[in-house]
Jmol script that loads the backbone (N, CA, C; Angstrom):
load data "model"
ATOM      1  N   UNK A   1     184.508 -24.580 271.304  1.00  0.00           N
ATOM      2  CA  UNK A   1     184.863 -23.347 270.643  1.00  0.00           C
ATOM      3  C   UNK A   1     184.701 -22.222 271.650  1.00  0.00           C
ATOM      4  N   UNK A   2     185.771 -21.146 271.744  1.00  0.00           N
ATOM      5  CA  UNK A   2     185.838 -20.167 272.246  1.00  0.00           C
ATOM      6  C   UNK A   2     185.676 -19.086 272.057  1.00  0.00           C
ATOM      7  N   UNK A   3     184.809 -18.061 272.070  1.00  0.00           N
ATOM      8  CA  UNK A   3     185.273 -16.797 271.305  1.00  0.00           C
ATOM      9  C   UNK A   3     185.789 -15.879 272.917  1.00  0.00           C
ATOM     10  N   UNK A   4     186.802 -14.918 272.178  1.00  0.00           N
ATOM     11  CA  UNK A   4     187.886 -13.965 272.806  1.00  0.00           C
ATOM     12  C   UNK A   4     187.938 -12.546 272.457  1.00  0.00           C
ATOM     13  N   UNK A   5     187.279 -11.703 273.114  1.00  0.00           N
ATOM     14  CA  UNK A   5     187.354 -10.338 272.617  1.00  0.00           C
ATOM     15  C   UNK A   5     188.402  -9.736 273.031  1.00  0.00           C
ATOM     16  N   UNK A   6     189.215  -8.564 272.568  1.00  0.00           N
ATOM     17  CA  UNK A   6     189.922  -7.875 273.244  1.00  0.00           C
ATOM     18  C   UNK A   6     190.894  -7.178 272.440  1.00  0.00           C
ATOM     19  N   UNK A   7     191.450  -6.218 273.064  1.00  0.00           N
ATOM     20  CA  UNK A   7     192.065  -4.716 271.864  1.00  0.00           C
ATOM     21  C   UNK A   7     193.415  -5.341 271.968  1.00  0.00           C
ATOM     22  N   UNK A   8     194.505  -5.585 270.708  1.00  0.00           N
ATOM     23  CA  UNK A   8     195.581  -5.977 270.740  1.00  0.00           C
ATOM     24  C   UNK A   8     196.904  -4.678 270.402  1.00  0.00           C
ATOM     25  N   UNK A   9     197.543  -4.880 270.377  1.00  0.00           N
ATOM     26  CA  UNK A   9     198.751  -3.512 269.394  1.00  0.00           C
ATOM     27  C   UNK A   9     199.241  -4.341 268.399  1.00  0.00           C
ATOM     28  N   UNK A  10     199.094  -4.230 267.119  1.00  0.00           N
ATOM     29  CA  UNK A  10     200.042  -4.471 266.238  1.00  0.00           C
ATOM     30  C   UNK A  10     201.259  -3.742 266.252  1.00  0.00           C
ATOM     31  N   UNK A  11     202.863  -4.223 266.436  1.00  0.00           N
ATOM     32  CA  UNK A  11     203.882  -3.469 266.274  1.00  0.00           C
ATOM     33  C   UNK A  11     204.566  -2.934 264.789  1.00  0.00           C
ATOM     34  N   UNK A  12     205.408  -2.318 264.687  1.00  0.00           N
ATOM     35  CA  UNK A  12     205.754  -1.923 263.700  1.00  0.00           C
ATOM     36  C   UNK A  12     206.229  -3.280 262.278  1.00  0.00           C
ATOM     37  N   UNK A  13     206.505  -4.235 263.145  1.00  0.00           N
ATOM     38  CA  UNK A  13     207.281  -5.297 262.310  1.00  0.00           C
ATOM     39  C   UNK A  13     205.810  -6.305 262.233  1.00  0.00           C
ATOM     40  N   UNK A  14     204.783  -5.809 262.173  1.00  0.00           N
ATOM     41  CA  UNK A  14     203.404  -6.378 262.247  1.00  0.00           C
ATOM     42  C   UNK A  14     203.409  -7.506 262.823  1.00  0.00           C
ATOM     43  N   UNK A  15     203.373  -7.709 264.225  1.00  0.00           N
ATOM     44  CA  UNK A  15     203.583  -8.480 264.977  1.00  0.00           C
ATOM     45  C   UNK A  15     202.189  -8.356 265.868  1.00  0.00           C
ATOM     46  N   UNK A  16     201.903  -9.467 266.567  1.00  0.00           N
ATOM     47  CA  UNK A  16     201.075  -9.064 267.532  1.00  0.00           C
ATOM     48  C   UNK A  16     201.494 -10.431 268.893  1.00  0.00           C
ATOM     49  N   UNK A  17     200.886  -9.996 270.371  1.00  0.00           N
ATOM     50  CA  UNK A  17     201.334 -11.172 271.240  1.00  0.00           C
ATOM     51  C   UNK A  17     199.544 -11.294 271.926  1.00  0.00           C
ATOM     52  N   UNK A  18     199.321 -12.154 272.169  1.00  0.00           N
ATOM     53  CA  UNK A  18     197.891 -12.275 272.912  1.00  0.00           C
ATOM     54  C   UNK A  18     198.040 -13.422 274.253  1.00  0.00           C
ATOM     55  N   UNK A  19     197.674 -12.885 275.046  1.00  0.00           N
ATOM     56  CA  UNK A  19     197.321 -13.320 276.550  1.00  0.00           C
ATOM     57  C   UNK A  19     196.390 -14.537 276.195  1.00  0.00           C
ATOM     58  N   UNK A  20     196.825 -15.637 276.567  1.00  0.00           N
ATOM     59  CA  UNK A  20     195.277 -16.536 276.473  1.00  0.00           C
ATOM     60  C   UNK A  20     194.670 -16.586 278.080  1.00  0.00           C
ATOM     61  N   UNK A  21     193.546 -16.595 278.373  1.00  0.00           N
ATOM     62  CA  UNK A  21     193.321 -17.599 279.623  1.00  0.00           C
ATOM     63  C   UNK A  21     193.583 -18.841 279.812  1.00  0.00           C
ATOM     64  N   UNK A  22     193.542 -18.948 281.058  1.00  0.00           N
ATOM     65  CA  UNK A  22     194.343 -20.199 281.326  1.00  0.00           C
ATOM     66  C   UNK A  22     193.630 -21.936 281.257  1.00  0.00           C
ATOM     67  N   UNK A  23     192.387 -21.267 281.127  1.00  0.00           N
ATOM     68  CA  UNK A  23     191.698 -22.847 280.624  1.00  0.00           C
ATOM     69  C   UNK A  23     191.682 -22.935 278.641  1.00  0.00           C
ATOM     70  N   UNK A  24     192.879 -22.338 278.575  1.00  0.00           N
ATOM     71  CA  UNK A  24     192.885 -22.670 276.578  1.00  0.00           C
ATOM     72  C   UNK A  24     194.459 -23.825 277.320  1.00  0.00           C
ATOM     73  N   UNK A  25     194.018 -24.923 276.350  1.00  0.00           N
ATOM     74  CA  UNK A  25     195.251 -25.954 276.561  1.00  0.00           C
ATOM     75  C   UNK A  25     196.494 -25.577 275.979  1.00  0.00           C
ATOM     76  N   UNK A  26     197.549 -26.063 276.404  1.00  0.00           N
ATOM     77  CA  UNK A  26     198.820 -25.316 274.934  1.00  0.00           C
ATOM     78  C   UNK A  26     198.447 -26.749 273.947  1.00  0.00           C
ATOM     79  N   UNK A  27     199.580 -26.106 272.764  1.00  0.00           N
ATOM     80  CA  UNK A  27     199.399 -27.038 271.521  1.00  0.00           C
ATOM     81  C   UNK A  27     198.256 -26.068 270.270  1.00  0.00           C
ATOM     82  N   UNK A  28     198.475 -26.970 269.199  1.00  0.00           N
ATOM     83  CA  UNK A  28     197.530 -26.073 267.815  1.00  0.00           C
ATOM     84  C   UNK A  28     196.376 -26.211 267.975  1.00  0.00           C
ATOM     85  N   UNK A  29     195.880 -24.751 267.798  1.00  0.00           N
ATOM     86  CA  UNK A  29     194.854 -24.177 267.510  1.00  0.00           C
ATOM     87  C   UNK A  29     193.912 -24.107 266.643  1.00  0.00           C
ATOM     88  N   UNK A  30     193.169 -24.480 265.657  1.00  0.00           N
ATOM     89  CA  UNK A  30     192.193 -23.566 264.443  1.00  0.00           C
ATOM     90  C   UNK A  30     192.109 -21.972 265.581  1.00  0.00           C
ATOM     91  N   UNK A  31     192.614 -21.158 264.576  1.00  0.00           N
ATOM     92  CA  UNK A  31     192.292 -19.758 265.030  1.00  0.00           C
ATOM     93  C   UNK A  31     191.655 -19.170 264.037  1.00  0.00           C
ATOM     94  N   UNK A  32     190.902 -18.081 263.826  1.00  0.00           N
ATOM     95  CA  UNK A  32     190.175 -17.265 263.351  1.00  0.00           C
ATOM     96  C   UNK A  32     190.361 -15.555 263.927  1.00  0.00           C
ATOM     97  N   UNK A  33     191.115 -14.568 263.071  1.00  0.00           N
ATOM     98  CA  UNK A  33     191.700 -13.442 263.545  1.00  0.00           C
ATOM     99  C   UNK A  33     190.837 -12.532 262.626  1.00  0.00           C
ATOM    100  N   UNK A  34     189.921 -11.841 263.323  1.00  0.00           N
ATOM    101  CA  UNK A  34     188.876 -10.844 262.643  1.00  0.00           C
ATOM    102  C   UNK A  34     189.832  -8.766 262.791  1.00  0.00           C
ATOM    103  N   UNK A  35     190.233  -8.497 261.930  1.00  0.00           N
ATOM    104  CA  UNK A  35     190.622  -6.974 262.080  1.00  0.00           C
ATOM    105  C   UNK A  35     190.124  -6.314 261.943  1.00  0.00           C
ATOM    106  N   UNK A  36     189.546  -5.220 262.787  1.00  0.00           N
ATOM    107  CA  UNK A  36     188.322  -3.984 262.763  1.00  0.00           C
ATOM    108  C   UNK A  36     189.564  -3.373 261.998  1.00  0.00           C
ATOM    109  N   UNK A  37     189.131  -2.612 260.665  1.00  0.00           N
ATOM    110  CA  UNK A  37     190.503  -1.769 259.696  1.00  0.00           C
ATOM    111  C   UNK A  37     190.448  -0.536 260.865  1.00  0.00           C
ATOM    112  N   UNK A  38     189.223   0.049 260.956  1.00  0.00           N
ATOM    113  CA  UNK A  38     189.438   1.227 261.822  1.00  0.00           C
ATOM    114  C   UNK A  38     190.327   1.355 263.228  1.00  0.00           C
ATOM    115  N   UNK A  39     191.326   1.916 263.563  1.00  0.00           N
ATOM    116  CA  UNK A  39     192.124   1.723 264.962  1.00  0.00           C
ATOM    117  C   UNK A  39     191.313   1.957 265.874  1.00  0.00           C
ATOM    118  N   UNK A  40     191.598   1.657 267.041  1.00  0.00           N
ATOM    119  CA  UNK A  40     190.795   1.663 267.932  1.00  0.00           C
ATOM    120  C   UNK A  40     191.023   3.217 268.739  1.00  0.00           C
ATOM    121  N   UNK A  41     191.721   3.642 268.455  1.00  0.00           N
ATOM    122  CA  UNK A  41     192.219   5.166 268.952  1.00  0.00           C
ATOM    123  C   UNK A  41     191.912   6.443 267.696  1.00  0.00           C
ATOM    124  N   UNK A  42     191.046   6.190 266.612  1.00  0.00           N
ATOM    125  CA  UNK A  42     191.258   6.911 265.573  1.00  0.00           C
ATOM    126  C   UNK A  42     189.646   7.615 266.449  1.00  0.00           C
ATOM    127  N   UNK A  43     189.638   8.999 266.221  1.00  0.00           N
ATOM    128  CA  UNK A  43     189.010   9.855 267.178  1.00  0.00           C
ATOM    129  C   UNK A  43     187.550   9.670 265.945  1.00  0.00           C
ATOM    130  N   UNK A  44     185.920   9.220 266.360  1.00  0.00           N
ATOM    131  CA  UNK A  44     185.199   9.446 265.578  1.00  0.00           C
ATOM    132  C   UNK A  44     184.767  10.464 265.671  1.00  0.00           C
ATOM    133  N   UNK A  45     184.037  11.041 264.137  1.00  0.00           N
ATOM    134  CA  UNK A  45     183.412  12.205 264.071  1.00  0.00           C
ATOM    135  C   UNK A  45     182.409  12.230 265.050  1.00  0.00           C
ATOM    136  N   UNK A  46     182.766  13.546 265.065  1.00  0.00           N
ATOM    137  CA  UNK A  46     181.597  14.188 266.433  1.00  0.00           C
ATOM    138  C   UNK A  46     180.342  14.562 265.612  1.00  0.00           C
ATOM    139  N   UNK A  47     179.249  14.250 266.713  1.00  0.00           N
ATOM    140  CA  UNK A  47     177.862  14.492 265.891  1.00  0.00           C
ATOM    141  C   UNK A  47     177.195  15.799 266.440  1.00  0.00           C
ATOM    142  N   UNK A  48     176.583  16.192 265.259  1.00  0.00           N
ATOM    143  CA  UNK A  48     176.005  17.344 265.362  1.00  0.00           C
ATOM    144  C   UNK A  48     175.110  17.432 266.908  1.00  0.00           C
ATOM    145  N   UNK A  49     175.288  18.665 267.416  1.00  0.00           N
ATOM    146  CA  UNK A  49     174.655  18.856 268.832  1.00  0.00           C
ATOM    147  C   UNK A  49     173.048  19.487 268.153  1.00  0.00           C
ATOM    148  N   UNK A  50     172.347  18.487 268.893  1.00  0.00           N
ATOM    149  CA  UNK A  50     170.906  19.323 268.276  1.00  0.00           C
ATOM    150  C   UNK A  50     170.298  19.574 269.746  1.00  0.00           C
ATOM    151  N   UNK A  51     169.442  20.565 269.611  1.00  0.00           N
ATOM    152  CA  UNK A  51     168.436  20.633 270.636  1.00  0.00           C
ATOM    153  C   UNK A  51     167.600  19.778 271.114  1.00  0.00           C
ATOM    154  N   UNK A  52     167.123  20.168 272.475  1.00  0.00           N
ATOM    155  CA  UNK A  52     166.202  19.095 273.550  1.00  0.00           C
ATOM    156  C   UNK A  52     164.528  19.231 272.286  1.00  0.00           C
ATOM    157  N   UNK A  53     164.165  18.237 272.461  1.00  0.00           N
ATOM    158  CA  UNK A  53     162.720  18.015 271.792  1.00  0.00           C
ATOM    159  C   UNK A  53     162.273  19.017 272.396  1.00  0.00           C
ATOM    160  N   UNK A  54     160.605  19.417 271.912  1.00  0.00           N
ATOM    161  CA  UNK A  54     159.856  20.423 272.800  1.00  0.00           C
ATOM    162  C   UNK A  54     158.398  20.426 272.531  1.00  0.00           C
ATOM    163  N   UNK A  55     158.413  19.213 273.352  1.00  0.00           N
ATOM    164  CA  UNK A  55     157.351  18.639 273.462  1.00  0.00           C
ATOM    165  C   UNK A  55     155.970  19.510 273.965  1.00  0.00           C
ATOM    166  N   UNK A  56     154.381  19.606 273.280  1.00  0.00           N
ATOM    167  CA  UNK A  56     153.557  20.157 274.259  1.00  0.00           C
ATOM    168  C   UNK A  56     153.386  20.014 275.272  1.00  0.00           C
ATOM    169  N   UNK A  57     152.564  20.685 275.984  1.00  0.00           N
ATOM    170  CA  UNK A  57     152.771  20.212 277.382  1.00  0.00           C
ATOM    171  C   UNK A  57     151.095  21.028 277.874  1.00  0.00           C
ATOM    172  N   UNK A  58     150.219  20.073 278.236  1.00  0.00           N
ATOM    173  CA  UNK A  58     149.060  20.666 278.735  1.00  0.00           C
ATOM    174  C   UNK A  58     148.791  20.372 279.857  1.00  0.00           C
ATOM    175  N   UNK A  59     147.994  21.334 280.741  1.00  0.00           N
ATOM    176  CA  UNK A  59     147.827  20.973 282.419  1.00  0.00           C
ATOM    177  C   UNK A  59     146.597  21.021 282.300  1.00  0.00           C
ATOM    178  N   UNK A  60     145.915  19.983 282.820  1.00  0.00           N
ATOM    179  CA  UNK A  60     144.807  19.513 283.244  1.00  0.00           C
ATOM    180  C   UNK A  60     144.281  19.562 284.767  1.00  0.00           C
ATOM    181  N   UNK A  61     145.099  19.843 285.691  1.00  0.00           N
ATOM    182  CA  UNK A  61     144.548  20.318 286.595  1.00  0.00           C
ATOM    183  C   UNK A  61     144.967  19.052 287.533  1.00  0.00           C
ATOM    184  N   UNK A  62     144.450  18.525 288.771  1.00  0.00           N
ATOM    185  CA  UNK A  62     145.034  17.981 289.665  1.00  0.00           C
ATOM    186  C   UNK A  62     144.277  16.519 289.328  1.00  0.00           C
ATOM    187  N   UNK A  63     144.784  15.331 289.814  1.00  0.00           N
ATOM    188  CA  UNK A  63     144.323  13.721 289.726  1.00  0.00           C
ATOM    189  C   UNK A  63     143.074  13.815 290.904  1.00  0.00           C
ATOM    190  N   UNK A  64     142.160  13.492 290.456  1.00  0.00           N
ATOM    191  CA  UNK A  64     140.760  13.301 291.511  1.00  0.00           C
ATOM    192  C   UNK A  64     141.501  12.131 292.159  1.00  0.00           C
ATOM    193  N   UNK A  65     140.900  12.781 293.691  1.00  0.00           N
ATOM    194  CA  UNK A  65     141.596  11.991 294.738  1.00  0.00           C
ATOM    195  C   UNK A  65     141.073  10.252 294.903  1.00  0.00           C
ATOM    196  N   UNK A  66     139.963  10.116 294.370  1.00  0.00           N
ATOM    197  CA  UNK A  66     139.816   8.598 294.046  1.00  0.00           C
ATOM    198  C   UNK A  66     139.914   7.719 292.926  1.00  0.00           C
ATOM    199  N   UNK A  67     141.132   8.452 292.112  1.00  0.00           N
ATOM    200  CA  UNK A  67     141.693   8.134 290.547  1.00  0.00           C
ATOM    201  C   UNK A  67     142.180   6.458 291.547  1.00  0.00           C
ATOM    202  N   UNK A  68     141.710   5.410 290.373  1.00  0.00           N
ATOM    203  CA  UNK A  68     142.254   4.322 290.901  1.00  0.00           C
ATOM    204  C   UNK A  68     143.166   3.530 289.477  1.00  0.00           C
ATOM    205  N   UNK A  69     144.253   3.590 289.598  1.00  0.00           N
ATOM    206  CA  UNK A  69     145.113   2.931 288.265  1.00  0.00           C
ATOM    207  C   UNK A  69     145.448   1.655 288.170  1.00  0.00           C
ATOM    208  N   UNK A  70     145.191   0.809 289.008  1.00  0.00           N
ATOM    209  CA  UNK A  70     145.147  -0.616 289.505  1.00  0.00           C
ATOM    210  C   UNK A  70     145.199  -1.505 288.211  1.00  0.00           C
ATOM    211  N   UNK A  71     145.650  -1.940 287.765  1.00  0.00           N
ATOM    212  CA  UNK A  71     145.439  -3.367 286.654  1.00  0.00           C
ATOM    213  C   UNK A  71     144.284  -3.577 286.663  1.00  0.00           C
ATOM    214  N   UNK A  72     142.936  -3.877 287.612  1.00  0.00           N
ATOM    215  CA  UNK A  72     142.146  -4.885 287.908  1.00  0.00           C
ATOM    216  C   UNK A  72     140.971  -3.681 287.679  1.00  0.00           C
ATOM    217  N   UNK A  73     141.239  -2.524 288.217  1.00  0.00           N
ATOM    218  CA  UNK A  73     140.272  -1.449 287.707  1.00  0.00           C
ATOM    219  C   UNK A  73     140.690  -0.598 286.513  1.00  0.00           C
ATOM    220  N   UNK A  74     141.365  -1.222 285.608  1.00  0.00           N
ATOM    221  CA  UNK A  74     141.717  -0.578 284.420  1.00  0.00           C
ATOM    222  C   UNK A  74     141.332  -1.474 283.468  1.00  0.00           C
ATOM    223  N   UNK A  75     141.274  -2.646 283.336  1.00  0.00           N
ATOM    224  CA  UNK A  75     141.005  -3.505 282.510  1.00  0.00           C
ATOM    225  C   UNK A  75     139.850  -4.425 282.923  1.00  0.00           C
ATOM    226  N   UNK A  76     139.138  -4.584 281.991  1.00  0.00           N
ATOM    227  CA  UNK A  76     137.996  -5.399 282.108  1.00  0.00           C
ATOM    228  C   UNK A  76     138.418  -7.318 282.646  1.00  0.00           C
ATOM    229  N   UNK A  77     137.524  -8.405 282.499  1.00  0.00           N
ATOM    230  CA  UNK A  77     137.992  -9.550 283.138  1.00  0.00           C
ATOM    231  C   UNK A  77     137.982 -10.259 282.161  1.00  0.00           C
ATOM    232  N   UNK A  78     138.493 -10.205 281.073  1.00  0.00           N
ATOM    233  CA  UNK A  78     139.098 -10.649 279.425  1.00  0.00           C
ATOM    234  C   UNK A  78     140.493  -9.878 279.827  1.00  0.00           C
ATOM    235  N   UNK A  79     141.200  -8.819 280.633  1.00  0.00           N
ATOM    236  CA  UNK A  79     142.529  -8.512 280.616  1.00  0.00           C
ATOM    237  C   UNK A  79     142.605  -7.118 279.276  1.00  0.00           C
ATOM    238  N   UNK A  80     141.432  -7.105 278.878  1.00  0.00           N
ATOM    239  CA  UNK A  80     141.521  -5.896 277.663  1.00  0.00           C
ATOM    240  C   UNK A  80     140.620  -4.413 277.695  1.00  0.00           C
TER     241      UNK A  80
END
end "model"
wireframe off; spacefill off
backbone 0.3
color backbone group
């Protein structure tokens, strides 16, 4: 089993033609044809523009120069 994505045109006389790749054998198929109703060109609603978060923000002052963040000096020897 194969699955095949890809945007087709239905024509006016509701027709459609599809490209196979070339490792599909010729001869019958079981096919399965799924239609998104929405077109693929139908413009979606635009979403409301909201503002940037605004987050607090506190300064603490500078990292002591022998701050060590290491895995091995952050966690005890249980890993917790």
């Amino acid at each position: 089993m194969k699955m095949i994505e890809t945007v087709a045109t239905v024509t006016e006389n509701r027709q459609m033609t599809v490209q196979l790749p070339p490792d599909i054998t010729p001869g019958e198929h079981h096919v399965v044809l799924v239609i998104d109703e929405k077109p693929v060109n139908e413009v979606p609603a635009t979403k409301k523009e909201r503002p940037p978060l605004n987050f607090p923000v506190r300064s603490y002052g500078a990292w002591p120069a022998d701050l060590s963040l290491r895995r091995e000096d952050i966690y005890g020897d249980d890993g917790k």
